[in-house]
N, C-alpha and C positions, 0 to 999 in steps of 0.2 A: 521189660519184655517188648514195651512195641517200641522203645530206641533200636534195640537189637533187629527187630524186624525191619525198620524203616534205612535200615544203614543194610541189608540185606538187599531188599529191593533194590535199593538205589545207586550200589556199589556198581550195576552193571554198568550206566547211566553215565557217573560221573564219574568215572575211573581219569583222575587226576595225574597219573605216570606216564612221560610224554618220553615215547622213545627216541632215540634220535633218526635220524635217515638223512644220509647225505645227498641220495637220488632225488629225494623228496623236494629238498632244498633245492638242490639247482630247476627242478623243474617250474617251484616257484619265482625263482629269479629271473628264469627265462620266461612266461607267463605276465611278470612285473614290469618285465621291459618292454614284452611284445605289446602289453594293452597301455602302456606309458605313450608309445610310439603312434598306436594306433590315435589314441585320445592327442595328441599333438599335430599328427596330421591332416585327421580328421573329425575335428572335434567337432563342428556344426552338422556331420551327418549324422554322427554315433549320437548327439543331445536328440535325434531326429529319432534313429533304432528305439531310444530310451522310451519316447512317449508312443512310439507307436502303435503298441500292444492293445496301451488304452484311449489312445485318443484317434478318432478315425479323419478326424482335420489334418493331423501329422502323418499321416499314413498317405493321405492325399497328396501330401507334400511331395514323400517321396515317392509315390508313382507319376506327379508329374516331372519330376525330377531327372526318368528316366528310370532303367530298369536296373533293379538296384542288386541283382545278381551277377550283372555284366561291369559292373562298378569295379575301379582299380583295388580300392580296400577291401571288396570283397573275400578275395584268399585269405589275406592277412586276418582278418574277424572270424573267417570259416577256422581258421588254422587254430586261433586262440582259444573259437567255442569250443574244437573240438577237445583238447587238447588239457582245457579245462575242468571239463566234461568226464574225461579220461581219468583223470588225476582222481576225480571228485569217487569213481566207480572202482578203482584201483585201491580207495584209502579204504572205500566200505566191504570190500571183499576180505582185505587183507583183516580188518578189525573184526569180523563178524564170522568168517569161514577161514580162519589162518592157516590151517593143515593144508587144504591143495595148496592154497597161497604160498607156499613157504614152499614148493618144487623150483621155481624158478627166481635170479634176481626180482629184487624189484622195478628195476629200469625193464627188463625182458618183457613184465605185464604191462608195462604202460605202454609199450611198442605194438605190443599184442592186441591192447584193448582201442588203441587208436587207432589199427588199420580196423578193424572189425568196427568200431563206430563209423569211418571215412566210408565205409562200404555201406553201409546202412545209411548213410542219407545219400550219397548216390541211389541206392535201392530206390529210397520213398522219391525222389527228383524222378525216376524211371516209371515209379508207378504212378504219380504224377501225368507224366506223358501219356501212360497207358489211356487212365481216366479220360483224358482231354480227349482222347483219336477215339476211346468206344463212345464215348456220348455226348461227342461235336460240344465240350465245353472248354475249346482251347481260351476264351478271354479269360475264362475265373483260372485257368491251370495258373499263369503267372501271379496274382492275386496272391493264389494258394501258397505259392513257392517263397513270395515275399512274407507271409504274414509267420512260414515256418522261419525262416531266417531270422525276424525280429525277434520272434519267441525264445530261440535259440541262445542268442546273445544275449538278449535280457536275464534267462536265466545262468547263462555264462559268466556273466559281467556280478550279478549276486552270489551265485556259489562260490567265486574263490576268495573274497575275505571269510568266508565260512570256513573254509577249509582251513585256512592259516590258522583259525579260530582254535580249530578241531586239533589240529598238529602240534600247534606250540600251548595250549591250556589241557588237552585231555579231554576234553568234556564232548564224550560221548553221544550226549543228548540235544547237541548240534543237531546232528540228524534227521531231528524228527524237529527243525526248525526247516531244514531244509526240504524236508518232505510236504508237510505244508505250502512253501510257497512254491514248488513244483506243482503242486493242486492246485495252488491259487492260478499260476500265470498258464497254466492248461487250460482251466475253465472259460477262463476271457479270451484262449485262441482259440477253443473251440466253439466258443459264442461268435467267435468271429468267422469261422468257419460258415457257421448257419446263417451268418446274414449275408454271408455271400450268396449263398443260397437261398435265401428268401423266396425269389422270383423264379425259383428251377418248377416245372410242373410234377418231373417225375422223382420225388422226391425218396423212392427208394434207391435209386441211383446213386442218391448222396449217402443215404443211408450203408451203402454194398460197396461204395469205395472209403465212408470214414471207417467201416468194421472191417476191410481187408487190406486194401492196398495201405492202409494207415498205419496198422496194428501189425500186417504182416512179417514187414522187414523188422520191425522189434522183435517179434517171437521167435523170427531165424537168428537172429544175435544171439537171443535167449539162449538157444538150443546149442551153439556155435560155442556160447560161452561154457557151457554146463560139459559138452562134452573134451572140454579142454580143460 
């Protein structure tokens, strides 16, 4: 009785049946080459991205480095995270709500969900700016805009062996590997957040742009998403 129960649970979990998708595939291949190219190019700034998050010596590095959004690699890394990102949000839709899923190709939602991610960090970049001009803290805006970038691809650069994980084994319960270290590598940007902030007096300031301009452009995607 509890084998029977314990193969119930956990059938959600480990569903070991890997379907095929050929969409899926090239988008990995394309994905493999772009961060193959990226790391060959530019391999001593990406070892730079990698430690950044956590180490605030490497983070110095690259802001004296210069501004690291203005950087030639930058599109290219922007392009991967997103892109990545996309894939990662296309694979959990499709697994967990398959019925809208299943209106459209698969390729159509991955077109769909990377213009609507590309727009939402332009958003947060905007409200970014907002922040700077209403409460004269335009040194910490760039700060801000770099520490999202590393965050981005750090978690960018971890999720797609995940994925491949998740495609070619089944194991469903990737997931909630990858939900975790989404919580982990949030925690230490947003620790990093706050010590940029340290020295601000008016600290509900920081408090009114991390609960809105922060949160905002994600809940309009949310909504963006839900009603398509």
């Amino acid at each position: 009785m509890l084998t029977q129960h314990w193969l119930i649970t956990t059938q959600f979990n480990w569903d070991t049946v890997v379907r095929p998708n050929n969409g899926l595939t090239l988008v990995f291949c394309l994905l493999l080459l772009l961060i193959t190219t990226i790391l060959i190019a530019f391999r001593r700034k990406m070892t730079l991205l990698f430690r950044a998050l956590f180490s605030q010596r490497h983070f110095s590095i690259i802001q004296r480095d210069g501004k690291l959004l203005e950087d030639r690699m930058s599109p290219f890394v922007l392009l991967y995270d997103v892109l990545t990102i996309t894939t990662g949000l296309v694979m959990f839709c499709t697994t967990y709500i398959p019925g809208p899923m299943s209106k459209l190709p698969f390729m159509a939602y991955i077109g769909i969900f990377f213009v609507l991610l590309l727009a939402a960090y332009v958003l947060k970049l905007l409200c970014n700016e907002l922040y700077a001009n209403l409460f004269g803290r335009g040194k910490e805006r760039t700060t801000m805009n770099q520490y999202k970038f590393v965050f981005l691809t750090d978690f960018a650069v971890a999720l797609f062996p995940l994925l491949i994980i998740i495609q070619y084994t089944g194991h469903r319960a990737v997931y909630y590997v990858i939900t975790v270290l989404l919580a982990a590598l949030f925690s230490v940007w947003l620790y990093r957040l706050m010590k940029i902030n340290s020295n601000n007096v008016h600290k509900y300031h920081f408090f009114l742009y991390f609960c809105t301009l922060e949160i905002l452009p994600w809940l309009i995607f949310l909504k963006v998403l839900l009603i398509i």
